[in-house]
C-alpha positions as MATLAB code, in Angstrom:
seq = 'XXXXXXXXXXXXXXXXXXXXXXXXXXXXXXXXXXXXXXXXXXXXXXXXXXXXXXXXXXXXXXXXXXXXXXXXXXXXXXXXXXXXXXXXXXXXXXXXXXXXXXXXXXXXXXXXXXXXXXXXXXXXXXXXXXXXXXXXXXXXXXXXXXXXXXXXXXXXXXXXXXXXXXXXXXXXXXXXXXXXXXXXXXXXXXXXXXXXXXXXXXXXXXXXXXXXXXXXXXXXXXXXXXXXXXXXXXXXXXXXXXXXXXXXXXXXXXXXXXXXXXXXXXXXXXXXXXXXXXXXXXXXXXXXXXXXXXXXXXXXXXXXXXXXXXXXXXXXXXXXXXXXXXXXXXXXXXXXXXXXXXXXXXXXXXXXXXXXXXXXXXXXXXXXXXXXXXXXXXXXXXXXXXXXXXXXXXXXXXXXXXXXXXXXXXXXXXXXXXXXXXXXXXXXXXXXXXXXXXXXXXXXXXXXX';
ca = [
      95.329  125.379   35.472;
      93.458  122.546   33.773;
      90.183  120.872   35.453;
      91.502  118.034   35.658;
      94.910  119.411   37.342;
      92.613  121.160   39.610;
      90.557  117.864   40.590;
      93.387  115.273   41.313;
      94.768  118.802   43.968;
      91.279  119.070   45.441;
      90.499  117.306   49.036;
      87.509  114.998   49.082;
      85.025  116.746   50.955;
      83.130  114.955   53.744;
      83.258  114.888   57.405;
      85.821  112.352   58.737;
      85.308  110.473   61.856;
      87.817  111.994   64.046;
      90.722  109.969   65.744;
      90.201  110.057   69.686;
      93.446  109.988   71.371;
      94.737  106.988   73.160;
      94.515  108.105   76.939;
      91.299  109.380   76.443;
      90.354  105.644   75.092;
      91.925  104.537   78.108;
      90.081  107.059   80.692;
      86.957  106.434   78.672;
      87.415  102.668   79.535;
      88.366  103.484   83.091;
      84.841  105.202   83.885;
      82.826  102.168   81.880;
      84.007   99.785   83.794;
      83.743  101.592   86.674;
      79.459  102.007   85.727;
      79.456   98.947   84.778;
      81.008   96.773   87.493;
      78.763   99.160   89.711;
      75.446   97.967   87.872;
      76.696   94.640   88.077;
      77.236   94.409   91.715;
      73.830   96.989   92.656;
      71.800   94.870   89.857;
      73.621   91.653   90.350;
      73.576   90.777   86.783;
      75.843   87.795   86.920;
      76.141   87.620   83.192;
      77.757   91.382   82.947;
      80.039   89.959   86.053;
      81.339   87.141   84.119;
      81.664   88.684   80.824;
      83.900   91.738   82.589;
      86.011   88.997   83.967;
      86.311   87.199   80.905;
      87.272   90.679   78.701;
      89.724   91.597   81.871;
      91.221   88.034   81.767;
      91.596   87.223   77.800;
      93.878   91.284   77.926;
      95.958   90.312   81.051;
      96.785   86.002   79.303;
      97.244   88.282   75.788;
     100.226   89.967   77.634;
     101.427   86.948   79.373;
     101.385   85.271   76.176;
     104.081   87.343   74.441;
     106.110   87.860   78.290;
     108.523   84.662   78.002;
     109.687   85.066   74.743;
     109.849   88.449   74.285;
     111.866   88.858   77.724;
     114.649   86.064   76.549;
     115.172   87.890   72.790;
     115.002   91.246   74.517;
     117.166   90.633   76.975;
     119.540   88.713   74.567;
     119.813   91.197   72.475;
     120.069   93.967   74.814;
     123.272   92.201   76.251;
     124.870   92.134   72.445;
     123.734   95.110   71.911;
     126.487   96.277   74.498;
     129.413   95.651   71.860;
     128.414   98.836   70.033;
     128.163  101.133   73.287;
     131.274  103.065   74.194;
     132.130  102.251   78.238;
     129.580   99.483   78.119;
     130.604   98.370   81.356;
     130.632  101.329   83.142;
     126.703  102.440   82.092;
     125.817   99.162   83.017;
     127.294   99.398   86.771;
     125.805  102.665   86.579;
     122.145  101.635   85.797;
     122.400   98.964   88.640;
     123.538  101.507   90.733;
     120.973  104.227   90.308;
     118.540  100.718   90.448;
     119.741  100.377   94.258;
     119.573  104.051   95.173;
     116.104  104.359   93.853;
     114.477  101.246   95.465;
     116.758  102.487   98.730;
     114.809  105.747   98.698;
     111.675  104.073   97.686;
     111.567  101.539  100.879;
     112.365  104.007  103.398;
     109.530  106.219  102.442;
     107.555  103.153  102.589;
     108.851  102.204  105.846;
     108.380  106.003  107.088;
     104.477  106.164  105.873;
     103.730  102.662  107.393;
     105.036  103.708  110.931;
     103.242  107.248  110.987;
     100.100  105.633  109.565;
      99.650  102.071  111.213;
      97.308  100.608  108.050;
      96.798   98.035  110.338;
      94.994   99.283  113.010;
      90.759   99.942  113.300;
      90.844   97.573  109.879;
      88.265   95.156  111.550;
      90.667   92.328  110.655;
      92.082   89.626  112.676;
      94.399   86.710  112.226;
      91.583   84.676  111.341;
      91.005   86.235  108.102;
      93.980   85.651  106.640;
      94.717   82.682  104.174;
      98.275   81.073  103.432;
      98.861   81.521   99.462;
      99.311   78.266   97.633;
     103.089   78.994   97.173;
     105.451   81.612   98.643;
     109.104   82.789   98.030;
     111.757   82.342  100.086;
     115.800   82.870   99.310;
     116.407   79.655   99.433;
     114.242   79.101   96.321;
     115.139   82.699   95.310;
     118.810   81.553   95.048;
     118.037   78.220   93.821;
     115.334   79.054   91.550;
     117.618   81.439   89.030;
     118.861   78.346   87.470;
     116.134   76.425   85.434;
     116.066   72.428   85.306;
     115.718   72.453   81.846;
     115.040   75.456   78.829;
     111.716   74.227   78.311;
     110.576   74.764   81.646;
     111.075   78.690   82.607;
     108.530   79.409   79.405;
     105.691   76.724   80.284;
     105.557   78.026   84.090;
     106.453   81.747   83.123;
     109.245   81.664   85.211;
     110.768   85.075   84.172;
     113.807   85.116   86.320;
     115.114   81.822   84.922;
     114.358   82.991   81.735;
     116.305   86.370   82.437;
     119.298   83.926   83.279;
     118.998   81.615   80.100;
     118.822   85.099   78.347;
     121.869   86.746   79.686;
     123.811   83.347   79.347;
     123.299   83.130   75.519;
     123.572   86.968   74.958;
     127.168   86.577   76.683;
     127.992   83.785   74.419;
     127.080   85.455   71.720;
     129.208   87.980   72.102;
     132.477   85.456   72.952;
     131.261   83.559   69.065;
     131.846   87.135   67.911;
     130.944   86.849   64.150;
     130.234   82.872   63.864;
     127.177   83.586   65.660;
     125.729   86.615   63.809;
     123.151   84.382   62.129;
     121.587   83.533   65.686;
     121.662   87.406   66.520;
     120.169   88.570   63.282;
     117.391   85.634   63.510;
     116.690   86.847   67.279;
     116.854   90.381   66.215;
     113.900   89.296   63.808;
     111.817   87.729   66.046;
     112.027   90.416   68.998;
     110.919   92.742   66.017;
     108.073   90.353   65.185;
     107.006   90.194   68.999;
     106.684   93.487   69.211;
     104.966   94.200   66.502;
     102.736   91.843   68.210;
     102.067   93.465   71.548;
     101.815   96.675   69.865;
      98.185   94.917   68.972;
      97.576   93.707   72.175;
      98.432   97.331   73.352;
      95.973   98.796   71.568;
      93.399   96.493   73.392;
      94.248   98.421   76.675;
      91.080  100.570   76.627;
      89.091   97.686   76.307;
      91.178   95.499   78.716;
      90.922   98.260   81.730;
      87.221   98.221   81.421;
      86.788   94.587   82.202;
      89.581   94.722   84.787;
      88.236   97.971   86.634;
      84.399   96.347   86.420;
      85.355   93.030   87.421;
      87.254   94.503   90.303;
      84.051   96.885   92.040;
      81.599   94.233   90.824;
      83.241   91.469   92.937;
      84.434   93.274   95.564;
      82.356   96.854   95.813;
      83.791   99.886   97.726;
      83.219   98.155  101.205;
      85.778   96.004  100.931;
      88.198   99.000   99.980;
      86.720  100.628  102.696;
      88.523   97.995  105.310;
      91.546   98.751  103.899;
      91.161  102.671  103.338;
      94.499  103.364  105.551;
      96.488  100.417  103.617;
      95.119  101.372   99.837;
      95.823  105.537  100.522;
      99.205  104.459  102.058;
     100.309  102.771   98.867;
      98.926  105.305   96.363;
     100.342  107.972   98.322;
     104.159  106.395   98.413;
     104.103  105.754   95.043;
     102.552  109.257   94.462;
     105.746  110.508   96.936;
     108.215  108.864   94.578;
     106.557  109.368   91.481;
     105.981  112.941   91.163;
     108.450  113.871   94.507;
     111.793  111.505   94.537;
     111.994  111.343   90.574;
     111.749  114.909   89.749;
     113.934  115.624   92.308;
     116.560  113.705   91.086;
     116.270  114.491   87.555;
     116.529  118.149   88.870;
     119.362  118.021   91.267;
     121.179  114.970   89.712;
     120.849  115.232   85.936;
     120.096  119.130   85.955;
     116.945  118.606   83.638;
     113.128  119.771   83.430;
     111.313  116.976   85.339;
     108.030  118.160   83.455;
     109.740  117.484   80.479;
     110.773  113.946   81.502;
     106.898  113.526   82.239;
     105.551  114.930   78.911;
     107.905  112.557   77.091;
     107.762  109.312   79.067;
     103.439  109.938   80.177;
     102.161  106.999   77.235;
     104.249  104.353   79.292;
     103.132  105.623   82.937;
      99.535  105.773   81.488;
      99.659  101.676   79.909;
     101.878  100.705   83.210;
      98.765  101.746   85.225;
      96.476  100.597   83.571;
      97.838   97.348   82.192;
      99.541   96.361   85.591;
     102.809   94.488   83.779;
     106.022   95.972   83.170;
     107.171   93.346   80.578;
     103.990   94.920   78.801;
     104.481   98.098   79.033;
     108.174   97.324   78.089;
     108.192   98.585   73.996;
     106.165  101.525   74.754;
     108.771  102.149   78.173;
     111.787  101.612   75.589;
     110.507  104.249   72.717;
     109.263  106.943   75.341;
     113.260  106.871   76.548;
     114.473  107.036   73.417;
     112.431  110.061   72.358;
     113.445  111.511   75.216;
     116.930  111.682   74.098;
     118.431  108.251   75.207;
     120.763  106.479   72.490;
     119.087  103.415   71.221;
     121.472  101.089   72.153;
     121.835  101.637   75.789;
     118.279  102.307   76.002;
     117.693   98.773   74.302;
     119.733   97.318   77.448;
     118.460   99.543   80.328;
     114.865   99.500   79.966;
     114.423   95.396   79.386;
     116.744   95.022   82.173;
     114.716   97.558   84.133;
     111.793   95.646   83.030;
     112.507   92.689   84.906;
     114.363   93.834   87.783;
     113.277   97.482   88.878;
     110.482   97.588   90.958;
     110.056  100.668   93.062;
     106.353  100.212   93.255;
     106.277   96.553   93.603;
     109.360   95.398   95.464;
     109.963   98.522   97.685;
     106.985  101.085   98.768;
     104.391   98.057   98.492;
     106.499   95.317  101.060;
     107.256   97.728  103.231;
     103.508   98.994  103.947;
     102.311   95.426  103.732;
     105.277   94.372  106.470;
     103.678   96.876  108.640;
     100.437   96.158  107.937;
     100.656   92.430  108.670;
     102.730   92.575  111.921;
      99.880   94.921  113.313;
      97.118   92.516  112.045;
      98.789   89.082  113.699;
     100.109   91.880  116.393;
     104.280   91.052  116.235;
     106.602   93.823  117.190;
     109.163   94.949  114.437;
     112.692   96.501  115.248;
     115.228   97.948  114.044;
     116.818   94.790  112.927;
     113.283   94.092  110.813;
     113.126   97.318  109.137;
     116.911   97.015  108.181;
     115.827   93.331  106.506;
     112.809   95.099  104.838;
     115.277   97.751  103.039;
     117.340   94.558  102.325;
     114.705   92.504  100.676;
     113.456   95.246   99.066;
     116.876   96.802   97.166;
     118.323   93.211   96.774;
     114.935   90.970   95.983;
     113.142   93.188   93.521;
     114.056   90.663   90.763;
     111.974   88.422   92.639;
     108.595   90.730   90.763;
     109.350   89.170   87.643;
     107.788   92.220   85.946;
     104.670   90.303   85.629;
     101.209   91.729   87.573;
     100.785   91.591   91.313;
     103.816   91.211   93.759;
     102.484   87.980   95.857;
     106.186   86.258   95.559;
     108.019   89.494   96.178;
     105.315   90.106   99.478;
     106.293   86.396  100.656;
     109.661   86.376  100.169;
     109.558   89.886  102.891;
     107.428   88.189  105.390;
     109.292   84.367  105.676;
     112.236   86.958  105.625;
     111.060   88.700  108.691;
     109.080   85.406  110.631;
     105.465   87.052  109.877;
     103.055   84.978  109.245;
     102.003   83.912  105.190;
      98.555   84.063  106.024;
      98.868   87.695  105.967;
      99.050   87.395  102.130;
      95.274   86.372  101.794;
      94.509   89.400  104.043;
      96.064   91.403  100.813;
      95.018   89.532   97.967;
      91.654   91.409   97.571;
      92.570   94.727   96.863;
      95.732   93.758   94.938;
      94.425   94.736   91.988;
      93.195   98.475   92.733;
      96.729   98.406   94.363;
      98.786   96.876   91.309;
      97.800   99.757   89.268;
      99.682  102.649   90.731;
     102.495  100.430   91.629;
     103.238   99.446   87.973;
     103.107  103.171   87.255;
     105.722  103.815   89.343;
     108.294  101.087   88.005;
     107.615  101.934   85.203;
     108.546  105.611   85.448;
     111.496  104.255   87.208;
     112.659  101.886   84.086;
     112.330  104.860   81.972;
     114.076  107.736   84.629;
     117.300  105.646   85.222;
     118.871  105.492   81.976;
     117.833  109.027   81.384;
     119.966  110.249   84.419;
     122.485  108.104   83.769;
     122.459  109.106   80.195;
     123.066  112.580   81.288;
     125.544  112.130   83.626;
     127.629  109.899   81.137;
     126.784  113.556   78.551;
     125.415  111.041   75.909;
     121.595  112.295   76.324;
     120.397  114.068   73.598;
     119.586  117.399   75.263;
     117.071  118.936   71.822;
     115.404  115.634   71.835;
     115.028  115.894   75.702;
     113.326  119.209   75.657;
     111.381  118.951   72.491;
     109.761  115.226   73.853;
     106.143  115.407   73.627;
     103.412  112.809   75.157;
     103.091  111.517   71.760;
      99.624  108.560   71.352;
     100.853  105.285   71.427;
      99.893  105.011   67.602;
     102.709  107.008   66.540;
     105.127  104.589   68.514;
     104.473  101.881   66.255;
     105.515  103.633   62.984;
     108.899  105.117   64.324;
     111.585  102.079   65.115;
     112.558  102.900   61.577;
     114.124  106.290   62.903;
     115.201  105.191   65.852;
     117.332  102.722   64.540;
     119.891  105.266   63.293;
     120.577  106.334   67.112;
     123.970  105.189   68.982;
     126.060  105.756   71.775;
     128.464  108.492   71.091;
     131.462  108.862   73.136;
     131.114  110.764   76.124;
     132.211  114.163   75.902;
     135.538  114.997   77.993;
     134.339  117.113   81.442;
];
């Protein structure tokens, strides 16, 4: 062998600077901004207060940014995308049915730990300390609300349940054009990719986005005022924990006879950004790939998991409302029945649309409490701790988005069972350099039973 055959072979020697993993980035930001909202609030360095709030607030408007029009071109697609799925119609009753049964079981355990744990009660609060939010939800303006004024409107006020509507209206005329408007699909194709590509970047911020969140949190309000609502706070982290890690496994055990700890390996990146990101339309492309490497076809997944994105909300619109019902009637001290409890399931299974997939759940909370008579002001009670609560809710819808077409993929025998049990939590990175592969992936007819 020559030199010089042996010199273009040889690696360049050197220590490289080695590549830390994405959830550690993320934990790593976690426990910064957990020091540093503390020094901020025992210090009170106003400065370090105001710049957490500014890094936590330029990461959450980054995500809003790219929510309107990446939910009407991901939705729109997703509906057209239905044309190449065998028995479209019959996954898609089945995803909104295993929607319902989910957020069924996920308000009744909410329900169950509010009555056996009365957050309400030795909280210090009183009726007094409550504040009326500056708009609420009711089904009136539910209803009403689904159909926007005009198409400019629903992406100025980031109203993502008209734009859902204006979304699934063109997608459905798309598909009645049939081939005169493939120029329209192919353009909107192109510009979902583009947006993507986008929040892929603004993904990446996360780590740096949870540390201003987390610190602006404790540095404005400190562990006393979690303290207050100790009962309330464990309450919701330990529903969502109950449906999370007890419900969903379950179900993929019993229902779609898989490994739930595979299901968790594979779909972990999405859980992880849902937490810590607090938006399921943002979370959505990392929500959509984690299904698909888990053995999903493509182009169901492409329609489940935006459609999941905006409407299923087992954190937010379920285990959350319930607990905060309870909580509220205690506070303002109004007895709830049986007939309440049955409206609570109600709201919850029927209104979780209401969520918008955005953070917080302050329209889905009012639209429960003008539902059941209690008082708005209760929402101010709530409004403090939202954040430290928003967290482990988005983790849960977000494990939901990506659990339902996986069970319903396996019941329908179209889940890829290798890919299933050889998912791995991959790093977000390598998400971003595999659509190419993906691609390739579509619905094959269901086997005969």
């Amino acid at each position: 062998m020559s030199a010089n055959s042996t010199a273009t072979t040889e690696k360049p020697s050197g220590f490289g600077i080695p590549k830390i993993p994405f959830w550690a980035q993320i934990v790593a930001g976690l426990v910064l901004g957990v020091l540093l909202g503390w020094l901020a609030r025992s210090q009170d360095i106003s400065w370090l207060v105001t710049t957490l709030d500014k890094i936590g607030s330029i990461f959450v408007q980054l995500l809003k940014l790219a929510v309107a029009p990446l939910v009407f071109f991901a939705i729109l697609v997703s509906i057209t995308n239905l044309r190449k799925v065998n028995n479209a119609a019959r996954l898609a009753g089945q995803t909104l049915l295993w929607f319902l049964i989910t957020s069924l079981i996920a308000v009744v355990i909410g329900i169950t730990i509010g009555l056996l744990t009365n957050p309400g009660a030795g909280t210090g609060l009183s009726a007094s300390d409550g504040e009326k939010p500056d708009s609420a939800g009711s089904w009136i303006d539910f209803l009403t609300g689904i159909i926007p004024e005009n198409v400019i409107t629903p992406f100025t006020d980031l109203n993502v349940l008209q734009i859902v509507f204006m979304a699934a209206v063109a997608g459905v005329a798309v598909l009645k054009i049939g081939e005169k408007a493939k120029p329209i699909l192919d353009i909107s194709e192109s510009i979902l990719t583009l947006l993507q590509k986008a929040l892929w970047w603004v993904i990446k911020l996360a780590p740096i986005g949870t540390l201003g969140l987390i610190g602006f949190a404790i540095a404005t309000y400190g562990w006393d005022l979690i303290g207050e609502y100790a009962t309330f706070t464990a309450d919701i982290y330990i529903g969502c924990a109950l449906v999370l890690f007890g419900v969903y496994p379950l179900l993929l055990w019993t229902v779609a006879k898989l490994n739930p700890l595979q299901f968790f390996k594979g779909a972990w990146p999405a859980i992880q950004l849902g937490f810590v990101s607090r938006s399921s339309v943002g979370t959505m492309p990392v929500t959509q790939r984690v299904t698909e490497r888990l053995g999903v076809p493509k182009n169901y997944t492409s329609f489940a998991v935006p459609f999941g994105a905006t409407t299923k909300m087992d954190g937010c619109a379920a285990i959350y409302p319930a607990i905060a019902a309870i909580f509220v009637a205690e506070i303002f001290d109004v007895q709830l029945g049986i007939k309440e409890y049955l409206l609570i399931a109600f709201v919850s299974v029927v209104g979780s649309a209401a969520t918008a997939g955005l953070t917080g759940a302050t329209v889905m909370l009012t639209l429960t409490l003008s539902t059941l008579g209690l008082p708005l002001e209760g929402v101010g009670l709530l409004l403090a701790v939202d954040p430290i609560l928003d967290m482990m809710r988005t983790a849960t819808n977000v494990a939901g988005q990506a659990l339902v077409p996986v069970i319903v993929a396996a019941r329908e025998n179209i889940l890829d069972k290798d890919a299933y049990d050889s998912a791995t939590a991959s790093p977000v990175d390598d998400f971003d350099t595999d659509s190419a592969t993906s691609d390739s992936k579509a619905v094959p007819a269901p086997a005969t039973a």
